[in-house]
C-alpha positions as YAML, in Angstrom:
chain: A
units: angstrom
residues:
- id: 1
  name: UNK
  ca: [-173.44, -45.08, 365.47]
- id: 2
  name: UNK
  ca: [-173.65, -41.05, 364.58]
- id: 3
  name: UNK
  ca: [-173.89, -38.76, 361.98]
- id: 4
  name: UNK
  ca: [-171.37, -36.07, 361.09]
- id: 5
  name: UNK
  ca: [-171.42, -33.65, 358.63]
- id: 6
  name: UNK
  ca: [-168.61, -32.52, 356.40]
- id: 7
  name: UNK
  ca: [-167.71, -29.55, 356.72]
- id: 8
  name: UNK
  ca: [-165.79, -26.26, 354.04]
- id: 9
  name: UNK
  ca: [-162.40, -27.52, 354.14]
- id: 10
  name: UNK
  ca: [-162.86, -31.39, 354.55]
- id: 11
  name: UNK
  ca: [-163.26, -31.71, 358.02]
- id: 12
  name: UNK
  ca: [-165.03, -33.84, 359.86]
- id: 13
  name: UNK
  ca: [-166.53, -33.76, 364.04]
- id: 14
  name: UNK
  ca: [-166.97, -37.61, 365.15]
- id: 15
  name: UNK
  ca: [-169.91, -37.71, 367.39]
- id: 16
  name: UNK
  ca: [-169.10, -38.14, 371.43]
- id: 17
  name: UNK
  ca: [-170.97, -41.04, 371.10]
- id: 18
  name: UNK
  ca: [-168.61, -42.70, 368.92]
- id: 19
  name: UNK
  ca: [-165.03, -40.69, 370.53]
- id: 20
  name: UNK
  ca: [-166.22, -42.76, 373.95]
- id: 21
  name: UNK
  ca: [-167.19, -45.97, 372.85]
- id: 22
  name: UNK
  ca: [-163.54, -45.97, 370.82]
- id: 23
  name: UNK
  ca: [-161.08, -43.92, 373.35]
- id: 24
  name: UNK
  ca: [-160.64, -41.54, 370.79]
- id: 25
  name: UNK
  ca: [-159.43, -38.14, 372.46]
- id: 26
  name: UNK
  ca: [-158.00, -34.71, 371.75]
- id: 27
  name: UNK
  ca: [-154.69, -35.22, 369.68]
- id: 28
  name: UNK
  ca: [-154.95, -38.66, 368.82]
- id: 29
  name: UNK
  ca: [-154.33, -39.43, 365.07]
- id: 30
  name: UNK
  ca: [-156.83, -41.85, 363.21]
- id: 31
  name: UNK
  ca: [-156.40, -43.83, 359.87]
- id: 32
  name: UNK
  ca: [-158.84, -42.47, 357.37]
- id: 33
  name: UNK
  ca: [-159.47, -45.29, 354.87]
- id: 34
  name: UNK
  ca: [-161.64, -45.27, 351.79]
- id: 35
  name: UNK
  ca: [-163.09, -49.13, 351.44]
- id: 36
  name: UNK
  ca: [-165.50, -50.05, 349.30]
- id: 37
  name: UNK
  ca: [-167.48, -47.15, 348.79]
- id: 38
  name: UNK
  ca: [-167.33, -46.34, 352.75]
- id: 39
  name: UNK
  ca: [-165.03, -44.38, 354.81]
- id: 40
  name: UNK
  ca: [-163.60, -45.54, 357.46]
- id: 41
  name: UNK
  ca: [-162.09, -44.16, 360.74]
- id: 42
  name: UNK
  ca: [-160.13, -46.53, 363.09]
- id: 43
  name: UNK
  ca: [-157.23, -46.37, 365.35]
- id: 44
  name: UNK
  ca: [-153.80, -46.76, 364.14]
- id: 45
  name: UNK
  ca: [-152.57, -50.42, 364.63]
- id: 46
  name: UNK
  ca: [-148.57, -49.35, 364.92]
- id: 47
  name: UNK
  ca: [-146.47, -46.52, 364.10]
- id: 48
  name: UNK
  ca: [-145.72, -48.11, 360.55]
- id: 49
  name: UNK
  ca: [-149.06, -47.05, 359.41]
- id: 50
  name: UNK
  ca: [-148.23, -44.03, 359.12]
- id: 51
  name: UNK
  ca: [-146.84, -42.59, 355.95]
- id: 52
  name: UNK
  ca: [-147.05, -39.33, 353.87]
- id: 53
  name: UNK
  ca: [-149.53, -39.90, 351.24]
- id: 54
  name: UNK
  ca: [-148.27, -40.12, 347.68]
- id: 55
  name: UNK
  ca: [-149.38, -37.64, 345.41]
- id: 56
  name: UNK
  ca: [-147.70, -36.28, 341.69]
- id: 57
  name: UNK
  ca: [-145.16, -34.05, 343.79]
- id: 58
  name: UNK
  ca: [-143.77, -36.71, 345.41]
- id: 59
  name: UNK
  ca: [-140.88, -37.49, 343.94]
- id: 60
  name: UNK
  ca: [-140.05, -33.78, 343.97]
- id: 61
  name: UNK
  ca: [-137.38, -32.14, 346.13]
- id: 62
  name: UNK
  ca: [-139.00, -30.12, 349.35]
- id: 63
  name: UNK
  ca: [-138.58, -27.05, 348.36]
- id: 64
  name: UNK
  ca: [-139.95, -28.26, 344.86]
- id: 65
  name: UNK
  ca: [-142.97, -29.84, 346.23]
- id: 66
  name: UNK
  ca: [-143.94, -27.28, 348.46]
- id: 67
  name: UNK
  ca: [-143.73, -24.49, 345.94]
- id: 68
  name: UNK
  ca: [-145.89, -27.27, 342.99]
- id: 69
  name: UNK
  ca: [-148.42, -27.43, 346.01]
- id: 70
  name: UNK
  ca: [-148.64, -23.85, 346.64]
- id: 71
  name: UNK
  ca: [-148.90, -23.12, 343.03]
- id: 72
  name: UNK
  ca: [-151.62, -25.84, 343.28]
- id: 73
  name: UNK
  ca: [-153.71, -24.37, 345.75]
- id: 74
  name: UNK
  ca: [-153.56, -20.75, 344.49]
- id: 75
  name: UNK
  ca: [-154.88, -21.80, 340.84]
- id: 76
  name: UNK
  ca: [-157.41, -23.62, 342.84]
- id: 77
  name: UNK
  ca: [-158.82, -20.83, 344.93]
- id: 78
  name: UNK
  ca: [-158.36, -18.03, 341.86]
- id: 79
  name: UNK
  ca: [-155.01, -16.18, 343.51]
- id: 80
  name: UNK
  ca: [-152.18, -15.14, 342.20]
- id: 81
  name: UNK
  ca: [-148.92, -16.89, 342.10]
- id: 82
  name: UNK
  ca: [-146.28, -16.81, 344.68]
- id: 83
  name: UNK
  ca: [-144.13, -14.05, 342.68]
- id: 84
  name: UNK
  ca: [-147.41, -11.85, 342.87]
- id: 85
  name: UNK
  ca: [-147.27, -11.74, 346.83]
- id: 86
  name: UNK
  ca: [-144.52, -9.86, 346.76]
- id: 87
  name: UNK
  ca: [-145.53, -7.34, 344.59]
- id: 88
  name: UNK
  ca: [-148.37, -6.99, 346.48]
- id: 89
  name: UNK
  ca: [-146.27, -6.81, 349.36]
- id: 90
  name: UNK
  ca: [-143.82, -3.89, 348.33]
- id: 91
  name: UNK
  ca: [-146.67, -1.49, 347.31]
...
């Protein structure tokens, strides 16, 4: 066992320790699971784990739920909107 720390945006460094003792390398995706009060970090157990987590803008088009998300973000962090860039932009 290790400790990590979480870091600004959410991510986390898994001890050496713990990369070894699993086989966990560079580029390998994990299954981050929230269970019981505990997160948990395992290997994938086939490629039908893996799908796109379901948030609000889901059942939006793409181009839809890319612009909600960036719209998202940008009230989150205090920026303008999307149609600001390019005024900023053009000056």
């Amino acid at each position: 066992m290790g400790m990590a720390r979480i870091y600004k945006k959410g991510q986390l460094t898994i001890p050496k320790a713990v990369r070894d003792a699993t086989g966990i390398g560079i580029g390998d995706s994990v299954v981050v699971e929230a269970r019981h009060g505990e997160v948990v970090v395992r290997r994938p157990r086939g490629v039908l784990e893996f799908h796109p987590p379901q948030t609000e803008n889901a059942a939006l088009p793409w181009p839809d739920a890319r612009r909600a998300a960036r719209a998202e973000r940008a009230a989150r962090l205090g920026r303008y909107s999307s149609s600001s860039r390019s005024l900023r932009s053009a000056r």
